[in-house]
C-alpha positions as CSV (number, residue, x, y, z in Angstrom):
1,X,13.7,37.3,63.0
2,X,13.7,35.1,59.8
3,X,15.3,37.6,57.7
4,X,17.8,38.2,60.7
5,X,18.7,35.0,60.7
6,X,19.1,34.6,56.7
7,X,21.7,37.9,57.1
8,X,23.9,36.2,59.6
9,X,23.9,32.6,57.6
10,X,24.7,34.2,54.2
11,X,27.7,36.2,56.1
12,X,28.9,32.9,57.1
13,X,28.3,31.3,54.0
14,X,30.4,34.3,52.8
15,X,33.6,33.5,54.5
16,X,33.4,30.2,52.9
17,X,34.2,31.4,49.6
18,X,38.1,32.8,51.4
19,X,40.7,30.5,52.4
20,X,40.8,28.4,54.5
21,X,38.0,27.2,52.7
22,X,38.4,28.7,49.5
23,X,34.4,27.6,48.2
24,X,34.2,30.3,45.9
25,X,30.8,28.9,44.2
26,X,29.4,29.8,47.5
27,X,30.3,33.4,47.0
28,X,27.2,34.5,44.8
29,X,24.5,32.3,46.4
30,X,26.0,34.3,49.9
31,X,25.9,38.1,48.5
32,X,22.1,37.3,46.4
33,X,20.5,35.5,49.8
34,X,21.8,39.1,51.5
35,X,20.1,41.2,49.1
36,X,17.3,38.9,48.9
37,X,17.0,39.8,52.9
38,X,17.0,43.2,52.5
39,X,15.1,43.6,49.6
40,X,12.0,46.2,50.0
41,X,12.5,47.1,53.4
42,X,13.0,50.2,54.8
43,X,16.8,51.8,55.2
44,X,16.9,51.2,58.9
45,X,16.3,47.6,58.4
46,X,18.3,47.5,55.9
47,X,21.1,48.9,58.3
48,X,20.3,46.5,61.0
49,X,20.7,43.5,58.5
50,X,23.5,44.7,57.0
51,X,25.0,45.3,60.0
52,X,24.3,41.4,61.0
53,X,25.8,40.1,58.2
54,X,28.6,42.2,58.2
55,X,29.8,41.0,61.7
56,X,29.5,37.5,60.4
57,X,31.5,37.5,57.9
58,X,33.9,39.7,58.9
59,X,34.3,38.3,62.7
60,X,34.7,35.0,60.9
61,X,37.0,36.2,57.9
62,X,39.3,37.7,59.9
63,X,39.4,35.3,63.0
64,X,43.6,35.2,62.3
65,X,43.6,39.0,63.6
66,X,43.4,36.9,67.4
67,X,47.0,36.2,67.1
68,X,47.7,40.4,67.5
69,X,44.9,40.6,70.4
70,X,41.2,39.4,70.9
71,X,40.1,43.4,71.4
72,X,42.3,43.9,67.7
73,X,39.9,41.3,66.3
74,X,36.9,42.8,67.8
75,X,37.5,46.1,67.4
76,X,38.7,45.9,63.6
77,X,35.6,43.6,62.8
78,X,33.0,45.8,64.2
79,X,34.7,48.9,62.4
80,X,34.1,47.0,59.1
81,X,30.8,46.0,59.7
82,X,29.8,49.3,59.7
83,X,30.2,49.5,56.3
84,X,28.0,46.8,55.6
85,X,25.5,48.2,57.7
86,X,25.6,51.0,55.3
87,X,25.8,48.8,52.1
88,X,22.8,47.4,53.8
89,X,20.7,50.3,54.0
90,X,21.7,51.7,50.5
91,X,20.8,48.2,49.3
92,X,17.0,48.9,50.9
93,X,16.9,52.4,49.7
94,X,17.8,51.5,46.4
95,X,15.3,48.3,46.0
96,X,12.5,50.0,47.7
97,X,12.0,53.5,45.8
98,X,10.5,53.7,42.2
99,X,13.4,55.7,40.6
100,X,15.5,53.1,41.0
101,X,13.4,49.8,41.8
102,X,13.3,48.8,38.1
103,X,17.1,48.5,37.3
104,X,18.0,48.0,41.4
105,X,20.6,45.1,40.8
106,X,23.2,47.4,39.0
107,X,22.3,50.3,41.6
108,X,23.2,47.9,44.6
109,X,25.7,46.2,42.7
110,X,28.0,49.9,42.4
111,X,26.5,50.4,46.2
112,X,28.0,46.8,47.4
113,X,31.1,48.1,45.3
114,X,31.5,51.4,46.5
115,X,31.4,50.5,50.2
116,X,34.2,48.3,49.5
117,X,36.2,51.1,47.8
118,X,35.9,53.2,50.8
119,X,36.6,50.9,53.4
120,X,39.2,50.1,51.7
121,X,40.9,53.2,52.0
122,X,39.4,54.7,55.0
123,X,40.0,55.1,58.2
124,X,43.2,55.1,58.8
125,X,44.3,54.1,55.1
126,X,41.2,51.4,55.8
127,X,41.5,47.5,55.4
128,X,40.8,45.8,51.8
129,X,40.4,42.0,53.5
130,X,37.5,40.4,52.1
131,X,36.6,42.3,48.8
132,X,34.6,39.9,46.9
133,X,37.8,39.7,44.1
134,X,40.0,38.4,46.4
135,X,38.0,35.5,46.4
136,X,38.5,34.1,42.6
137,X,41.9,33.0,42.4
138,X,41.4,29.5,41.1
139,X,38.3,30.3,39.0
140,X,37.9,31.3,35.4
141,X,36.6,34.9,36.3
142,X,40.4,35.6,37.8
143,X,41.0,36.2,34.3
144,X,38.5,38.9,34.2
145,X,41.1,40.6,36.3
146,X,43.7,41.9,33.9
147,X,40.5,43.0,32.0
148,X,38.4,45.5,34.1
149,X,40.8,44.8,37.9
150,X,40.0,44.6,41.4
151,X,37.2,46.9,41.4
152,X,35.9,45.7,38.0
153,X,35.7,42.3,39.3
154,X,33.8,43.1,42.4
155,X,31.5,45.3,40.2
156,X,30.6,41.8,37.9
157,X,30.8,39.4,41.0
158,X,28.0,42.1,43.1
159,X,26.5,42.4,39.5
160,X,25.9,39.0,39.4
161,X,24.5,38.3,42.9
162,X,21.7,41.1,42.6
163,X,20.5,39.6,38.9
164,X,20.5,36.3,40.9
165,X,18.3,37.8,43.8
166,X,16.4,39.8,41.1
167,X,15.2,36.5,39.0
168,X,13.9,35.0,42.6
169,X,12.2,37.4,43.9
170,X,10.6,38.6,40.7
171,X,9.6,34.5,39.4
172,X,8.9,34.9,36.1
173,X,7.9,38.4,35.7
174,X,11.3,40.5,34.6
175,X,13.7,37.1,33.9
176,X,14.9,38.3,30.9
177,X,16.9,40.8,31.7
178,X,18.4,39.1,34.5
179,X,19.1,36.3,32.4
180,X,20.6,38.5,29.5
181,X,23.0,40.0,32.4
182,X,24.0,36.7,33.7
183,X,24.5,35.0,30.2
184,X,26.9,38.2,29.6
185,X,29.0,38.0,32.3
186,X,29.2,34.0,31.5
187,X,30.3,34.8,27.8
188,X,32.7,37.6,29.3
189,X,34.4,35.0,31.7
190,X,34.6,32.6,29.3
191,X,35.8,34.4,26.9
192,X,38.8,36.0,29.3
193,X,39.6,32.3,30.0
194,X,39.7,31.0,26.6
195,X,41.8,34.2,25.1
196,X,43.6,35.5,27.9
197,X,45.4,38.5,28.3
198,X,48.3,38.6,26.9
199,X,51.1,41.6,28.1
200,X,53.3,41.2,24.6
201,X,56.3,40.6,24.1
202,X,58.9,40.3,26.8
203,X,61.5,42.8,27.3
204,X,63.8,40.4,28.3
205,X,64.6,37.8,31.4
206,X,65.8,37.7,34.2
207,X,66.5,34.9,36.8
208,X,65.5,36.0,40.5
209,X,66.1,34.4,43.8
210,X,63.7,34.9,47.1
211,X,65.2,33.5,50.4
212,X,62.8,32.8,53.7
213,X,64.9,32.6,56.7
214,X,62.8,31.6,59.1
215,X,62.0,32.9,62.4
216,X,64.0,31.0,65.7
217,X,62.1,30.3,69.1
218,X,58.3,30.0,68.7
219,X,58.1,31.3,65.3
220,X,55.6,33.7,65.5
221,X,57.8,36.9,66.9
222,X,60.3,38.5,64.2
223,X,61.2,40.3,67.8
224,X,62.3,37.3,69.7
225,X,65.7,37.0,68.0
226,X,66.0,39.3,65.5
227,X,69.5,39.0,65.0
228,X,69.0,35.3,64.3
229,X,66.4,36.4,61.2
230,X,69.2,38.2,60.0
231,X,71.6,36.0,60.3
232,X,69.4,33.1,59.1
233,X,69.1,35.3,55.7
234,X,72.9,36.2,55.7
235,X,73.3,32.4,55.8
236,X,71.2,31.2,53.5
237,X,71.9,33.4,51.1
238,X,75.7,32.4,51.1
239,X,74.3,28.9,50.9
240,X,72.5,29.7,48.1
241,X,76.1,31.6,46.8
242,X,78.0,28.5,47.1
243,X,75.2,26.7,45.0
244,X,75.9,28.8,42.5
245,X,79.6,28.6,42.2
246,X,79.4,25.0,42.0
247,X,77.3,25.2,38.8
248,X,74.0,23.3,41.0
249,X,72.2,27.2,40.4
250,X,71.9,29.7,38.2
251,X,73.0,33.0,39.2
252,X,70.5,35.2,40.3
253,X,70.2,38.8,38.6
254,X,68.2,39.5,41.5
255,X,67.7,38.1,45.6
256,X,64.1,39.0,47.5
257,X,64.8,39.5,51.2
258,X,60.7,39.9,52.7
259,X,60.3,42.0,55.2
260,X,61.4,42.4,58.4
261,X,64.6,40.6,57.3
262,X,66.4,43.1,59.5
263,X,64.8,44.7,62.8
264,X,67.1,47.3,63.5
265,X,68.3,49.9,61.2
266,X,71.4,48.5,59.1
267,X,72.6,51.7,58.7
268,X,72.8,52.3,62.5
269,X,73.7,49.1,63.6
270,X,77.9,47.7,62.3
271,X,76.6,43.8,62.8
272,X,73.7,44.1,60.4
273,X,75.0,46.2,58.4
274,X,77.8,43.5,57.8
275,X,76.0,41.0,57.9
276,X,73.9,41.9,54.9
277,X,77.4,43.3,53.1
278,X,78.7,39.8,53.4
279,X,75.5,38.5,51.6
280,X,75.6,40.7,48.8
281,X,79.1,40.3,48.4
282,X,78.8,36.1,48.2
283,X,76.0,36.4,46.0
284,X,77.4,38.9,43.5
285,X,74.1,40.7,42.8
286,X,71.5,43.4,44.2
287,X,69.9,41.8,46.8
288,X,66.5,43.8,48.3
289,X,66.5,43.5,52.0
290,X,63.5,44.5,54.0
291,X,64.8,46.2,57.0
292,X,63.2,48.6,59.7
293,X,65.4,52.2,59.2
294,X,65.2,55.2,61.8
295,X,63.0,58.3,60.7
296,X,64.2,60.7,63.9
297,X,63.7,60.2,67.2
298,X,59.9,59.6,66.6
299,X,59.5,57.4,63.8
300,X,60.7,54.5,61.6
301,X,59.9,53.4,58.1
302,X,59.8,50.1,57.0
303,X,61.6,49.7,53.6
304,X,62.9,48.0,50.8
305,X,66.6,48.9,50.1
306,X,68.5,47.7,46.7
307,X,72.1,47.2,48.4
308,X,74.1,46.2,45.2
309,X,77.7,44.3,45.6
310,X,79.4,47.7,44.1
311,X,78.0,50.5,45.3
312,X,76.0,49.4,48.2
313,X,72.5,50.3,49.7
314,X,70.8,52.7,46.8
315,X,66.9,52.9,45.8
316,X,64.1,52.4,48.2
317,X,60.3,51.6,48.7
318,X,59.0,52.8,51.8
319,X,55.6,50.8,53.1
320,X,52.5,52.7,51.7
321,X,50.2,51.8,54.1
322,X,51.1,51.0,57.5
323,X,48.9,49.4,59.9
324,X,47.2,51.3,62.4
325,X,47.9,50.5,66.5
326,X,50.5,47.6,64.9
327,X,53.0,49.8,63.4
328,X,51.5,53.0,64.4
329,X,48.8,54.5,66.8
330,X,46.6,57.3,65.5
331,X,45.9,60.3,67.6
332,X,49.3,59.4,69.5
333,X,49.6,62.9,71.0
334,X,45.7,62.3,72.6
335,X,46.0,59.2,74.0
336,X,47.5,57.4,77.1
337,X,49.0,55.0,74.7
338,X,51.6,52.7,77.5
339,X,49.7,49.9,78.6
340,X,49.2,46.8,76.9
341,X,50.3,45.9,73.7
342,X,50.3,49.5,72.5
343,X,53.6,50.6,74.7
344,X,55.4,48.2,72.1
345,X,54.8,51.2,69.9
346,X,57.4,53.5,70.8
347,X,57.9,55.3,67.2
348,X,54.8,55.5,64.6
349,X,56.0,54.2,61.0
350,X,55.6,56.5,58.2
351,X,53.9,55.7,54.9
352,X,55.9,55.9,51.6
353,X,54.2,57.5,48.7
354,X,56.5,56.1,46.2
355,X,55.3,55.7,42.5
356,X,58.8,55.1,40.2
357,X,59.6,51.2,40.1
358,X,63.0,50.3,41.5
359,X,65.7,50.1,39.0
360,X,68.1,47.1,39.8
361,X,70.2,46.4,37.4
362,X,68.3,46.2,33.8
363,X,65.3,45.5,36.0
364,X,62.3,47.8,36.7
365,X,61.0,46.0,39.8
366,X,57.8,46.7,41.5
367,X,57.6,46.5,45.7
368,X,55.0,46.3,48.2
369,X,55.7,45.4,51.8
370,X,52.7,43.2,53.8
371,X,49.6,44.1,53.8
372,X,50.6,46.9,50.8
373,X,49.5,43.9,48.2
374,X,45.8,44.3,49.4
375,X,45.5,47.8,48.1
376,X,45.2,49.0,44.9
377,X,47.6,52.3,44.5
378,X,51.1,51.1,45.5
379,X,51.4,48.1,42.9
380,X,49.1,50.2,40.4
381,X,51.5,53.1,40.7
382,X,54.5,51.5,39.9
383,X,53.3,49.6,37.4
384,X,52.3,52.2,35.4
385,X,55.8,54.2,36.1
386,X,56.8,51.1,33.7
387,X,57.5,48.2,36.2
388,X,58.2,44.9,34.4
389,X,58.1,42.3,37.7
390,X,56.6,42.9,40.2
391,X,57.9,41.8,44.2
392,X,56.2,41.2,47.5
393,X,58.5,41.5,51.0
394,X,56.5,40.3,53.8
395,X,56.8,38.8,57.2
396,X,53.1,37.0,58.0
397,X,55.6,35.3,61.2
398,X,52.7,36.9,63.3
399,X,50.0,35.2,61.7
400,X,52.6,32.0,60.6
401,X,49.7,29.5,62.8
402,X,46.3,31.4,61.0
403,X,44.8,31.3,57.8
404,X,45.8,35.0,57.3
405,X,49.2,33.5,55.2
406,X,46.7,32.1,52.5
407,X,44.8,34.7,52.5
408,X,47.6,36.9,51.5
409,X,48.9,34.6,49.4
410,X,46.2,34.3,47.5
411,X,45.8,37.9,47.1
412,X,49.2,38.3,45.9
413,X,48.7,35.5,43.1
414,X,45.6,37.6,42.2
415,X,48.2,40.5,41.6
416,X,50.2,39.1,39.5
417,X,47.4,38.0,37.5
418,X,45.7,41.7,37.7
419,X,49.3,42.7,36.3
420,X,49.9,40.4,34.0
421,X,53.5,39.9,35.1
422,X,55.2,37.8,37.3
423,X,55.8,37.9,40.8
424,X,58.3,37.3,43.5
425,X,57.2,37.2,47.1
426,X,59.4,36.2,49.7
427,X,58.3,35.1,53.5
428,X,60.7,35.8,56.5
429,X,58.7,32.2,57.7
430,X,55.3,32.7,55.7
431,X,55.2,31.3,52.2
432,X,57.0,32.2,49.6
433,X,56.9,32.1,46.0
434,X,57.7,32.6,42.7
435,X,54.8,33.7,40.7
436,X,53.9,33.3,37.0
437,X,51.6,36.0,35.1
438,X,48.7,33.3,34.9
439,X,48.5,33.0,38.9
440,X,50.1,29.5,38.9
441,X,52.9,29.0,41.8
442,X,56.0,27.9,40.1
443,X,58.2,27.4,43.0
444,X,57.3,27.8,47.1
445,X,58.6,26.9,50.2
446,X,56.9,25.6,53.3
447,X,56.0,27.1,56.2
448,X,58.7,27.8,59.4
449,X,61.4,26.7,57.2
450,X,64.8,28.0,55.8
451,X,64.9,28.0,52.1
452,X,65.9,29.6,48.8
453,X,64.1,29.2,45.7
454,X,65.7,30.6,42.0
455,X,63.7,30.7,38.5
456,X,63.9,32.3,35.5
457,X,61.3,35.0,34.4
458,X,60.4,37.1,31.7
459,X,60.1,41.2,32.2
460,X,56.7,42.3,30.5
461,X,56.5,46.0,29.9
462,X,53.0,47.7,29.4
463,X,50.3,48.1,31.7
464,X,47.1,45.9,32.0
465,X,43.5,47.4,30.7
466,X,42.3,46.9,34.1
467,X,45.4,48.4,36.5
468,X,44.6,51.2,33.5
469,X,40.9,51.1,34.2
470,X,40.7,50.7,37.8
471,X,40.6,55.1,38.5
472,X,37.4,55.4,36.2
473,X,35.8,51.9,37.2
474,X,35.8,53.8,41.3
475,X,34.8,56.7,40.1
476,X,32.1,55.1,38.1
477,X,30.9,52.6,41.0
478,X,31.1,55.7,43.9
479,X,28.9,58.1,40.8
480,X,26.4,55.8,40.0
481,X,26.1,54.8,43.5
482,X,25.4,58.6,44.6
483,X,23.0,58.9,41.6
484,X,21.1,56.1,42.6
485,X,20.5,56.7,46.2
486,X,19.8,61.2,45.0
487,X,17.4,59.7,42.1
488,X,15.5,57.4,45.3
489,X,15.7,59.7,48.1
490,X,14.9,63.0,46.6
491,X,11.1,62.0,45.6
492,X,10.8,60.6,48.6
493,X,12.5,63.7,51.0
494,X,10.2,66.3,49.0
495,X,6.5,64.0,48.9
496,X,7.2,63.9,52.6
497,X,8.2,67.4,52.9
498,X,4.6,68.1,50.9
499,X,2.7,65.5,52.5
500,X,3.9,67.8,56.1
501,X,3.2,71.2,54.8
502,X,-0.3,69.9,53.6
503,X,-1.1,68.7,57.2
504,X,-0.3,72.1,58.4
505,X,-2.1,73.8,55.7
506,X,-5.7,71.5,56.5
507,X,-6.0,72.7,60.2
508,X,-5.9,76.7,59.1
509,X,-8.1,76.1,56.2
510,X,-10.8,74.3,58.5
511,X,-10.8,77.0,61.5
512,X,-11.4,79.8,58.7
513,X,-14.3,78.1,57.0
514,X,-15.8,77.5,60.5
């Protein structure tokens, strides 16, 4: 019961270290008193506790996933917890078997790390929220990131926790080698913050423009008016045209709608579609509208569209990863899917697999949509197809009253920092931003407000030893993880195996001597 209670506070302690909060100190005291717990016991255990402390953090990370639907919050929680369950019991194996019980914290380090690779792209594309990196964006290992990335960083962070674990449980007895890790990682960090990265020498500039809209009625529902969130960013943007024909701007080389800018497919519909003409005319430039676009009778896709002032709509992005039973519903064809929130759902969105950046201009720009900014391959992809900015279209109107919009934005300023390159993200009523390569916010607007925000930027070619990195540094995590648990299980499988064939063998022996 005590070490029950020690997994469900150090989950909670956990989901301090996130916004709202944002205590990130807290984050290796929370992941060391889990391992501490489930240190030495035996795999089941080991599940059970994981699977404790999993649904405490994660129940509590993700308490903005209400604002979709209670069973949404539940449901998505408990799928994730799973995983920690496992984590868990890997952790137990791992800590408990003499193969691997001398060197266990960088064995449960790559296991704490590859449980987060997977569920972060399984099922259903799976849900990166909470991975321990997302957590460091106002802290001196952030500049880790550029260094060894997302994964890397979780790696270090796990890495970390276990040595910290490992020094208390073991007193005095193996403290140097924990201490030689921790020093390391200290020099590392401070190191990365001392000399940071540096992407070399600029390609050129470029002064961009992001415009948030807002949403009308209650603020929360891009489908309550969706003509009025178009017509709020057809406004503004003219607004923001005027500005710069009176000289009070500089003209933009670039203008960030986010996502969900238009509802309906501006091809299909003559209002929206001139609507958005009228913008790009005002303003002169490519603007990138995020706008829902018809896929057949069946399905939509949910895309970023360069619509220049000359030739009009050109390049897209399509939305890598969708989100499951929000923008699509899995199984569709075996379920009675028209009750409840699901009937909403009348076409599934695809998923984009785009890799090439979008050319605007002399630009090589970048795009994810949402939640895309969470996962590793979209933004990676691009950037090493030679993307010099990188942009962010999102809504977040759903979530515009949780603590899901810092979240994100958080995670997005870790991006940048990952990439070494700045960032635009713009909100339809979330927060927006402009983004420099360091992670620091150079211009944002408020929540549920109509704004536009212009700055100049540099393009930065090249791509970042840790977007670089990030393929090996999985594999590495997932291989050593599966080495550790064969080089611990194995021994064990086949002493049992003996230990029951030598029980079987006694009996016959004894009956023939008798």
């Amino acid at each position: 019961m005590l070490r029950l209670a020690l997994a469900v506070a150090s989950g909670l302690v956990l989901s301090l270290a996130f916004e709202p909060v944002a205590w990130p100190a807290l984050l290796p005291l929370a992941v060391a008193g889990f391992l501490g717990v489930v240190h030495g016991v035996g795999a089941r255990r080991g599940l059970g506790l994981g699977l404790a402390f999993g649904a405490a953090f994660y129940l509590t990370h993700i308490w903005w996933m209400r604002a979709v639907a209670v069973p949404a919050w539940i449901g998505l929680s408990l799928l994730e917890t799973l995983f920690y369950g496992l984590a868990g019991a890997a952790a137990a194996v791992l800590t408990s078997h003499a193969p691997t019980r001398r060197w266990w914290p960088v064995w449960v380090a790559a296991a704490w790390t590859s449980a987060e690779v997977v569920r972060s792209g399984w099922p259903f594309s799976g849900m990166p929220w909470g991975r321990l990196a997302f957590a460091v964006v106002d802290t001196p290992v952030a500049r880790l990131l550029p260094w060894v990335g997302m994964v890397g960083v979780s790696f270090l962070l796990a890495l970390a926790s276990a040595c910290m674990a490992h020094l208390v449980l073991t007193r005095a007895r193996a403290w140097r080698a924990d201490a030689a890790v921790l020093l390391a990682l200290v020099a590392g960090t401070t190191l990365a913050a001392l000399a940071p990265y540096d992407a070399g020498d600029p390609s050129g500039t470029a002064t961009v423009a992001a415009v948030q809209g807002d949403v009308p009625g209650p603020g929360n529902d891009v489908l309550y008016d969706h003509r009025q969130v178009t017509r709020n960013h057809v406004d503004e943007t003219v607004r923001l045209a005027g500005e710069v024909a009176a000289g009070e701007q500089p003209r933009p080389d670039l203008v960030v709608w986010p996502e969900n800018s238009t509802a309906v497919d501006p091809f299909l519909d003559f209002s929206t579609n001139q609507g958005i003409e009228r913008a790009v005319e005002a303003i002169g430039v490519p603007v990138l509208v995020g706008a829902i676009v018809d896929d057949g009778p069946d399905h939509v896709l949910n895309q970023g569209i360069v619509w220049d002032p000359v030739t009009g709509a050109g390049e897209r992005y399509t939305k890598w990863h969708p989100v499951p039973y929000g923008e699509y519903i899995p199984f569709r064809r075996y379920l009675d899917v028209n009750f409840g929130d699901l009937a909403r759902i009348r076409r599934d969105m695809r998923a984009g697999d785009r890799t090439e950046p979008l050319p605007v201009g002399d630009i090589l720009l970048a795009d994810a949509i949402c939640f895309d900014v969470a996962y590793d391959d979209g933004l990676h992809a691009q950037v090493r197809e030679g993307a010099e900015l990188l942009a962010v279209q999102t809504s977040n109107a759903t979530f515009i009253f949780t603590d899901q919009v810092d979240q994100q934005f958080a995670i997005t300023r870790l991006r940048a920092i990952e990439a070494g390159k700045w960032l635009v993200v713009a909100s339809t009523n979330g927060r927006s931003g402009i983004i420099a390569p360091d992670g620091t916010v150079v211009e944002t607007t408020e929540r549920r407000t109509t704004a536009s925000m212009v700055a100049e930027v540099e393009l930065l070619p090249g791509v970042s030893p840790g977007i670089r990195l990030t393929p090996w540094v999985t594999r590495g995590v997932v291989a050593l993880t599966l080495l550790g648990l064969l080089l611990a299980l194995v021994p064990a499988i086949l002493a049992r195996a003996a230990t029951r064939r030598s029980r079987r063998v006694a009996p016959e022996y004894a009956d023939a001597s008798s």
